[in-house]
C-alpha distance (Angstrom), angle and dihedral (degrees) to the residues before:
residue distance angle dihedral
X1 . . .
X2 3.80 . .
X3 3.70 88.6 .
X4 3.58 90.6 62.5
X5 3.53 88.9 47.1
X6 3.56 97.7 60.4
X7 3.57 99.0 39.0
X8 4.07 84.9 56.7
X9 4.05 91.8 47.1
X10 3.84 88.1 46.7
X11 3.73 98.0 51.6
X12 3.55 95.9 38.3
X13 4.51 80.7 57.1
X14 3.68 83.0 52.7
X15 3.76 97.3 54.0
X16 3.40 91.5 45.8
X17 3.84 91.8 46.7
X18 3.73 93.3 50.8
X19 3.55 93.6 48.1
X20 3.57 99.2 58.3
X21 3.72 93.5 44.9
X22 3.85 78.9 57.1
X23 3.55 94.6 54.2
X24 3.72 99.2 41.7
X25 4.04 90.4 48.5
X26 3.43 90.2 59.4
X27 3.65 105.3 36.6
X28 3.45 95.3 91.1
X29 4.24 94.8 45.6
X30 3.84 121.5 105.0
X31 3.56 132.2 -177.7
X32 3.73 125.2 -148.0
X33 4.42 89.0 -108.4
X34 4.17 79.6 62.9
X35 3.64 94.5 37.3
X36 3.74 100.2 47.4
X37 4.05 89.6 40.7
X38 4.63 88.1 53.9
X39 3.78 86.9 52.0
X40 3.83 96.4 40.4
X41 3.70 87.1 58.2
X42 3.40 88.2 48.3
X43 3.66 94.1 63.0
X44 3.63 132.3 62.2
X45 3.96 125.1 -145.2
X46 3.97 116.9 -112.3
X47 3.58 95.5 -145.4
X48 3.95 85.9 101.8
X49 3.57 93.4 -106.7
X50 3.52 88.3 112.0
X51 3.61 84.5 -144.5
X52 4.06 119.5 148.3
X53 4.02 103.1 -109.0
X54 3.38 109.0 -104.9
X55 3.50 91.2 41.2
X56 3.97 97.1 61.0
X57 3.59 111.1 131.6
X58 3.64 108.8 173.4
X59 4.16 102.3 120.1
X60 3.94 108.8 -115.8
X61 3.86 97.1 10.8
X62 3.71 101.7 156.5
X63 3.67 94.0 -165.1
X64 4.11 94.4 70.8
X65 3.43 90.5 46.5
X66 3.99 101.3 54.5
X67 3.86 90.1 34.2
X68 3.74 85.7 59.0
X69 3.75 94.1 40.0
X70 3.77 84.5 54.8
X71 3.49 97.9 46.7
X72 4.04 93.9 55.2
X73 3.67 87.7 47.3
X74 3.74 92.6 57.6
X75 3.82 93.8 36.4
X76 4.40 80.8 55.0
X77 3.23 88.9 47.2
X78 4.12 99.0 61.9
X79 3.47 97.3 -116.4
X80 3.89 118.1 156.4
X81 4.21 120.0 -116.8
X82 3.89 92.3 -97.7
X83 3.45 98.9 48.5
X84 3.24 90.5 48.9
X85 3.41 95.1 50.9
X86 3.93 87.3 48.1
X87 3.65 98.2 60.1
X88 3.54 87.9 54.2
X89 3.90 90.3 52.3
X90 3.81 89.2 44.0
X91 3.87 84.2 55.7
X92 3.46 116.6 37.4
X93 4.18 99.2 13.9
X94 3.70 137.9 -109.1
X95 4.02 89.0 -60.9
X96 3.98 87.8 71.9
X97 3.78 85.9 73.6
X98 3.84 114.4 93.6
X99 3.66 87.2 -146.9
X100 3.42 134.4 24.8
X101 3.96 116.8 -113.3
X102 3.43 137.5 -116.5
X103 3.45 112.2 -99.3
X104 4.04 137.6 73.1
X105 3.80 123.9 -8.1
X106 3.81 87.6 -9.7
X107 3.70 88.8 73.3
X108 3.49 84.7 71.9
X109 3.86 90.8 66.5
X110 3.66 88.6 58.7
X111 4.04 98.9 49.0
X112 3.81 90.8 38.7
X113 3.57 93.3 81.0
X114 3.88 101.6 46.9
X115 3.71 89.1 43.4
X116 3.77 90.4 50.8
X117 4.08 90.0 51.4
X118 3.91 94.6 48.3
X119 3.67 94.8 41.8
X120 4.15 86.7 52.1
X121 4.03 91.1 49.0
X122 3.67 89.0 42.4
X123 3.83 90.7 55.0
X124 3.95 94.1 39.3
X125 4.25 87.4 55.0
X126 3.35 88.0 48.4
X127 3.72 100.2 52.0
X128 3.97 90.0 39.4
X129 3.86 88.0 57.2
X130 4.05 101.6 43.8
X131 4.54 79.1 45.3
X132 3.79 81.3 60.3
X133 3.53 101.6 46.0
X134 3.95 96.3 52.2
X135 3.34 121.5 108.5
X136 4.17 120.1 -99.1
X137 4.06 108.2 -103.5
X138 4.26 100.3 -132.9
X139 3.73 116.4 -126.5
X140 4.20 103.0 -105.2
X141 3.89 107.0 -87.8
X142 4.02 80.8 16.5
X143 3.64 130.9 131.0
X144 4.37 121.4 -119.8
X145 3.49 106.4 -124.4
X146 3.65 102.6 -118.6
X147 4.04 129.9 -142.5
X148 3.72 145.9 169.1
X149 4.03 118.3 2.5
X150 3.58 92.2 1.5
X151 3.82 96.7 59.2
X152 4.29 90.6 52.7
X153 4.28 83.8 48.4
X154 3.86 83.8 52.8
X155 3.53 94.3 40.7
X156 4.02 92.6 52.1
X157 3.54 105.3 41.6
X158 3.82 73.7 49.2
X159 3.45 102.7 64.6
X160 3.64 93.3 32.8
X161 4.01 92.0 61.9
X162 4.35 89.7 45.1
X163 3.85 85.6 38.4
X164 3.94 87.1 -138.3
């Protein structure tokens, strides 16, 4: 009985083994269906839709079908992802990109955001603390509360009046 045991354990390691071999072998394939879908997503449609490309759903838009066309042709043809992505730039313009790369004045597209987020908390902490700092508005016919310097006047001209 324990031999069966092991024997089970052991080939149930070895399917388990295989299998991720398996998976780690082909982690790193693509096919062109995968490869054509990363760079259609990559690209947006210039039939002002401002739709990614494969993603166009305007019926008869002749745009998405010939930018498709075009990028199968170049994906056929061998061509690597950023030349790809270059003819289409060449073609239609920098707009055809989905996002806007990494180099130049487009950096600025990519800080932009951040910036605009720490500027805004910056500004909020700011108000918060000068809101804090006010003075407190007294009820009408109320009393200010009084702190500080002010209290140990009070308190004086206090004592001095009661002479305590």
């Amino acid at each position: 009985m324990k031999m069966t045991d092991t024997n089970a354990t052991f080939r149930r390691s070895l399917h388990v083994a295989l299998l991720c071999l398996t998976v780690f072998a082909f982690l790193g394939a693509s096919d062109e269906g995968a490869r054509f879908n990363r760079l259609g997503h990559r690209l947006m449609c210039v039939c002002s839709c401002n739709q990614i490309l494969l993603e166009c759903n305007h019926v008869g838009c002749t745009y998405s079908d010939r930018m498709r066309g075009e990028l199968m042709a170049g994906l056929d043809r061998g061509e690597n992802d950023d030349l790809t992505l270059q003819d289409f730039v060449q073609k239609y313009g920098p707009t055809v990109l989905a996002a806007p790369t990494g180099t130049g004045f487009n950096r600025v597209a990519w800080i932009m955001p951040f910036l605009a987020l720490v500027l805004g908390l910056l500004t909020t902490i700011f108000i918060v603390r000068a809101w804090r700092k006010r003075p407190a508005l007294a009820a009408p016919g109320g009393v200010l509360p009084v702190s500080g310097a002010e209290l140990e006047h009070f308190r004086t001209q206090a004592r001095k009046d009661t002479q305590i």
